[in-house]
N, C-alpha and C positions, 0 to 999 in steps of 0.2 A: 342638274343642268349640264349639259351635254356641250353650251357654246360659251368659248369666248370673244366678247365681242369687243373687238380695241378701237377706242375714242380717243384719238389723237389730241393732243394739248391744245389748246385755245390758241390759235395767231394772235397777232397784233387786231385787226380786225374784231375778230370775238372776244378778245378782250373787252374791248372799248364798247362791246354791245354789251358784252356782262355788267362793267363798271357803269354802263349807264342804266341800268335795271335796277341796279342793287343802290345806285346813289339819287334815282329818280324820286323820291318822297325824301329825301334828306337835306336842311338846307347849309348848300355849300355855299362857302362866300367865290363874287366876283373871280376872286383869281383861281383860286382850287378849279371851278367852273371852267376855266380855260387850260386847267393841267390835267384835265382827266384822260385825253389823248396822251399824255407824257408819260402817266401813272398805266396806260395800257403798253406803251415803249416797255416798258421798267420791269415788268411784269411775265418776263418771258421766264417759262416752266409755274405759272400758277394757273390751277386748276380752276374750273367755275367757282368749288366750294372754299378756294383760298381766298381767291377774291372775296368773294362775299364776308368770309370772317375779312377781310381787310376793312374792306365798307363798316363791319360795321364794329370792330375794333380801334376807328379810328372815328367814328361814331360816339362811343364809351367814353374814348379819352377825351372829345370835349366838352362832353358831359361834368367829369370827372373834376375838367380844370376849369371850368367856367362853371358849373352850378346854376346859382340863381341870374348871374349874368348872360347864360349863353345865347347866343344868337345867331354862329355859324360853324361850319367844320371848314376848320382851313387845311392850308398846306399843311401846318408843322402837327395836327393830328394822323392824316395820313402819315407820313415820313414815318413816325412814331408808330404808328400799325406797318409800317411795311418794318420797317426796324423788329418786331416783334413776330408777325405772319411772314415764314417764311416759304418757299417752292416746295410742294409736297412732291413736283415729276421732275425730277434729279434724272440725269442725263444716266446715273446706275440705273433705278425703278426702270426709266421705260427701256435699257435694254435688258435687261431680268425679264421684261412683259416679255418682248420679242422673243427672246428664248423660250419661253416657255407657250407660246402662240406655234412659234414655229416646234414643237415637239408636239403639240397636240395637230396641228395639222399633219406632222409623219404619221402618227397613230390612228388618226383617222383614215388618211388614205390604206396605210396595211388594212387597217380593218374593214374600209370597202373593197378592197381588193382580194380579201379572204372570202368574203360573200358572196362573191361573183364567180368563184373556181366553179368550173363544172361537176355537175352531182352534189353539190354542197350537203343542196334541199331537197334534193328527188328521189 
């Protein structure tokens, strides 16, 4: 494959669309339910697939601690996943990306512009 294609980090916005995907069949209690805007705040450099291990590392844990009692994912299981899942797009990673986006786009340009010399093909 010839392309790279850069997908910029999730805003605050798609956050909160993600976390609400991924915790849409999960039952949250009451308050959680009102911190999942807070938990998209919090959340800045985590990727779709961070999130999701969040949801559902924090999922796990109150499995974990509640067993036969459980009956909701609170606050302090989230904390406990984000404490654990941390930002895979570290302010290094995405500019490593950039440099390296922007060196295939030089390379590509030379090499369209190698193409296009007169007589190349004729």
């Amino acid at each position: 494959f010839d392309r790279l294609i850069f997908v910029p980090a999730p805003d605050t916005k798609a956050r909160l669309k993600i976390l609400e995907v991924h915790t849409k069949l999960m039952p949250l209690s009451p308050a959680m339910l009102k911190r999942i805007p807070e938990i998209a705040e919090k959340t800045v450099g985590y990727s779709g697939a961070d999130l999701e291990n969040v949801v559902r590392e924090a999922g796990m844990q109150a499995l974990r601690e509640k067993l036969e009692n459980f009956e909701f994912v609170d606050e302090s299981h989230f904390e406990f996943a984000l404490n654990k899942i941390k930002a895979s797009l570290t302010p290094e990673f995405l500019a490593r990306y950039d440099e390296i986006a922007n060196q295939l786009s030089q390379q590509k340009s030379r090499t369209a512009s190698t193409l296009r010399e007169p007589g190349l093909f004729s």
